[in-house]
C-alpha positions as a Markdown table, in Angstrom:
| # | Residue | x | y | z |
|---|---|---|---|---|
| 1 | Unk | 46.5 | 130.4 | 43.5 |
| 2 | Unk | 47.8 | 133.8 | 42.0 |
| 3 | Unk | 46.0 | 133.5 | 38.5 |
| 4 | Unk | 42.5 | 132.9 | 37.8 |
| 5 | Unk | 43.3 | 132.3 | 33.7 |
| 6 | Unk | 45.8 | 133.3 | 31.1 |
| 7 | Unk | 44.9 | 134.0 | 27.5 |
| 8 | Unk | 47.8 | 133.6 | 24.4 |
| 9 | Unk | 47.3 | 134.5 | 20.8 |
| 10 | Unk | 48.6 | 131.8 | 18.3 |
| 11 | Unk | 49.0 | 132.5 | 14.5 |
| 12 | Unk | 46.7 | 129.2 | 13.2 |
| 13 | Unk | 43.7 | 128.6 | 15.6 |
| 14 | Unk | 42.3 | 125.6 | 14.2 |
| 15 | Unk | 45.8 | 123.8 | 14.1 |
| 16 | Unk | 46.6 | 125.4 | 17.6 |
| 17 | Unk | 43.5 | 124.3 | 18.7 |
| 18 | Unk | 43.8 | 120.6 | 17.8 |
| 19 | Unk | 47.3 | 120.4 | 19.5 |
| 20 | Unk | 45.7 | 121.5 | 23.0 |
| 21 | Unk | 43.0 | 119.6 | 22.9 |
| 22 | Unk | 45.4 | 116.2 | 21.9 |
| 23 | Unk | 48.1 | 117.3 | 24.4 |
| 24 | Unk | 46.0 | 118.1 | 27.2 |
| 25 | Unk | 43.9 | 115.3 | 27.4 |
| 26 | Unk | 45.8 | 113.0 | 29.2 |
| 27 | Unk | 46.4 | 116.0 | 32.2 |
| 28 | Unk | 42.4 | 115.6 | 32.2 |
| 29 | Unk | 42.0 | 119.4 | 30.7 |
| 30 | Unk | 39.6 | 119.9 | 27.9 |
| 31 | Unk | 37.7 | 122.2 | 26.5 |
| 32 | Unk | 35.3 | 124.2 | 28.7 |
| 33 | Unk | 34.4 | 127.0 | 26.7 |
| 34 | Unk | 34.5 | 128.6 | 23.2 |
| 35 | Unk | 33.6 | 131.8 | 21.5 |
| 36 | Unk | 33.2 | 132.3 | 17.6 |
| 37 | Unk | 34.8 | 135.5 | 15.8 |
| 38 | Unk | 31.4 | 136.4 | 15.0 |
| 39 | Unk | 30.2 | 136.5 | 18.8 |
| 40 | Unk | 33.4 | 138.7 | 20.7 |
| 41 | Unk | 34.2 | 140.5 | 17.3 |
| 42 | Unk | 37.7 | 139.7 | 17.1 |
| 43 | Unk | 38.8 | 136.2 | 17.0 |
| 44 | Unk | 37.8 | 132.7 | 17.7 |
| 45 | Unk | 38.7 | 131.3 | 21.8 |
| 46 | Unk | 38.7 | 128.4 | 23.5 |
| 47 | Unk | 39.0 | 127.8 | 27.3 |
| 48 | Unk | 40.3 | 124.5 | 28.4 |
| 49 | Unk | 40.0 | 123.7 | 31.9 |
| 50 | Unk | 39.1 | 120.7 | 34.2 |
| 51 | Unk | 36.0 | 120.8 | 36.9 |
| 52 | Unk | 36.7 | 124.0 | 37.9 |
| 53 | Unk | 35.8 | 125.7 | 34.7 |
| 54 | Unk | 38.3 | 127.5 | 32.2 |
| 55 | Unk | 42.1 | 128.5 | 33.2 |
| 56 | Unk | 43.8 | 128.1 | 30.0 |
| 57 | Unk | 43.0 | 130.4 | 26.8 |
| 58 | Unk | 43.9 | 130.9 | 23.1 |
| 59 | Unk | 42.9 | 132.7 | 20.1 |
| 60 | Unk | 43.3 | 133.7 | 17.1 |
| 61 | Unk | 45.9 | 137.1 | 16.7 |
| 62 | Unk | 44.0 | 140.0 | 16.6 |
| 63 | Unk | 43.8 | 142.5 | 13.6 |
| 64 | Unk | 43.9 | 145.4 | 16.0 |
| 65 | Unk | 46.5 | 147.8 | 18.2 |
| 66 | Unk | 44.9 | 146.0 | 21.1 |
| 67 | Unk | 47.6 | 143.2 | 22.4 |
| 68 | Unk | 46.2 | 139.4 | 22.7 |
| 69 | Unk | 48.5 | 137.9 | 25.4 |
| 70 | Unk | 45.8 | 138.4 | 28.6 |
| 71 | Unk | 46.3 | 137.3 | 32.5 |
| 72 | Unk | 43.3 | 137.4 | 34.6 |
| 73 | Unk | 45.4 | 137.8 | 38.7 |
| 74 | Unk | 42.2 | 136.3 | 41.3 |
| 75 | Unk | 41.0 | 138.4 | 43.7 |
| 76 | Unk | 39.6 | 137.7 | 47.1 |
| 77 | Unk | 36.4 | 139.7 | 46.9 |
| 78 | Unk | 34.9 | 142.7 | 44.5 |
| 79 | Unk | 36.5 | 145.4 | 46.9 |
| 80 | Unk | 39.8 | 143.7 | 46.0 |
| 81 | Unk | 38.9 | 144.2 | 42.6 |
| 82 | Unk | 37.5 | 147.6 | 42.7 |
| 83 | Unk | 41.2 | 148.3 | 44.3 |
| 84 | Unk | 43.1 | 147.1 | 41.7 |
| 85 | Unk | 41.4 | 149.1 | 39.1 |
| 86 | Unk | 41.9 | 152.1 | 41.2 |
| 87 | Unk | 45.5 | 151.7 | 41.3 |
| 88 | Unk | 46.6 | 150.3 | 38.1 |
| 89 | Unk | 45.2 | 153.2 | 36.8 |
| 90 | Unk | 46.7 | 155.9 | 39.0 |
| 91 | Unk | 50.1 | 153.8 | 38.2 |
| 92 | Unk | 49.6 | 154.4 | 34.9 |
| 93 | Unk | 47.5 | 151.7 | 32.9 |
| 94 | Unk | 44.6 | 152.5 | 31.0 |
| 95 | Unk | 41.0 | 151.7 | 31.7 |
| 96 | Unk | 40.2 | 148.6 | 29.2 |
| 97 | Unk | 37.0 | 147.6 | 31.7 |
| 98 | Unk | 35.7 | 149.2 | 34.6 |
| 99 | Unk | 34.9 | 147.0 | 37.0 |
| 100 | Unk | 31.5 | 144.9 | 36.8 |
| 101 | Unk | 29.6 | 141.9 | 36.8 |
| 102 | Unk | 30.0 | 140.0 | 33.2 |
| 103 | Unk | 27.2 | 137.4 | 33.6 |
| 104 | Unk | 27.9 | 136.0 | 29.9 |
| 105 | Unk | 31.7 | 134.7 | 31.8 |
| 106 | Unk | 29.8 | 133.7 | 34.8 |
| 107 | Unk | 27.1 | 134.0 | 37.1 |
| 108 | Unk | 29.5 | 135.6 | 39.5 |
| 109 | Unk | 32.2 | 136.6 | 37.3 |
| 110 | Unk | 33.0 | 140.3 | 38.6 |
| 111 | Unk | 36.3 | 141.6 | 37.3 |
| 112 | Unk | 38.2 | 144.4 | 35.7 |
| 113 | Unk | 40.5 | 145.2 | 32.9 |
| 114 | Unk | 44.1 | 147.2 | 32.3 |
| 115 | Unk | 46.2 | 147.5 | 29.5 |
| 116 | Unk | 49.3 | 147.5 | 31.3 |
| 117 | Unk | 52.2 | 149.9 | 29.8 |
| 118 | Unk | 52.9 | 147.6 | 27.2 |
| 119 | Unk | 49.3 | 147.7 | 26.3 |
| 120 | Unk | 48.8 | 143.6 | 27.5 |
| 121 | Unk | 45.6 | 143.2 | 29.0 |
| 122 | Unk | 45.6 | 142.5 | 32.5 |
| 123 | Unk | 42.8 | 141.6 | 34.4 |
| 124 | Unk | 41.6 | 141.4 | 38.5 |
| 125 | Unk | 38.5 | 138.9 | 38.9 |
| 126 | Unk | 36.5 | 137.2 | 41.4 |
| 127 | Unk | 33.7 | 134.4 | 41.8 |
| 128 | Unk | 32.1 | 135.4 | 45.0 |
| 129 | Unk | 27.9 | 136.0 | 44.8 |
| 130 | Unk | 28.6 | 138.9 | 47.2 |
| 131 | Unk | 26.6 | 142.1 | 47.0 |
């Protein structure tokens, strides 16, 4: 598997939000995950997934430069990620999150974030409990 999750902005959350949930319920994907406005200081998200946790994203478009549309790519191990920071910046991205643990996505969840030249928010993470 190449991607770990992709993120889309849509223009009406709540009505965007009620076709996902309807549509995706008979693939056996529902909502895993949410996040108000008032917690990630943006916009309202939802993650819809199966057992294995979120893959799926959307939110509400952003009143900011910053571009919505995000692609998480997996990565084997934390090295892996630490490389892919490394080199998306020296091929021109900019830093939009060094690499780290982020314990509020996961217990695991160690990734890192690039706006890519047309500033959409790319993104190398892995699962692992590795050191």
């Amino acid at each position: 598997m190449i991607f770990d999750h992709v993120s889309l902005p849509v223009s009406n959350f709540k009505k965007s939000k009620a076709f996902y949930v309807a549509v995706l319920a008979p693939l056996g994907i529902g909502i895993q995950y949410e996040e108000s406005a008032e917690v990630t200081g943006t916009t309202d998200f939802v993650g819809f997934g199966s057992d294995d946790g979120p893959e799926f994203w959307i939110g509400g478009l952003m009143k900011t430069e910053r571009h919505m549309t995000h692609i998480a790519f997996r990565a084997k191990d934390r090295k892996t990620v630490d490389a892919f920071h490394a080199i998306a910046l020296a091929a021109g991205g900019t830093d939009n999150g060094a690499p780290g643990l982020r314990p509020h996505y996961g217990e695991h969840y160690y990734g890192a974030f690039i706006l890519d030249p047309d500033g959409i928010n790319i993104e190398a993470v892995c699962h692992t409990a590795e050191t």
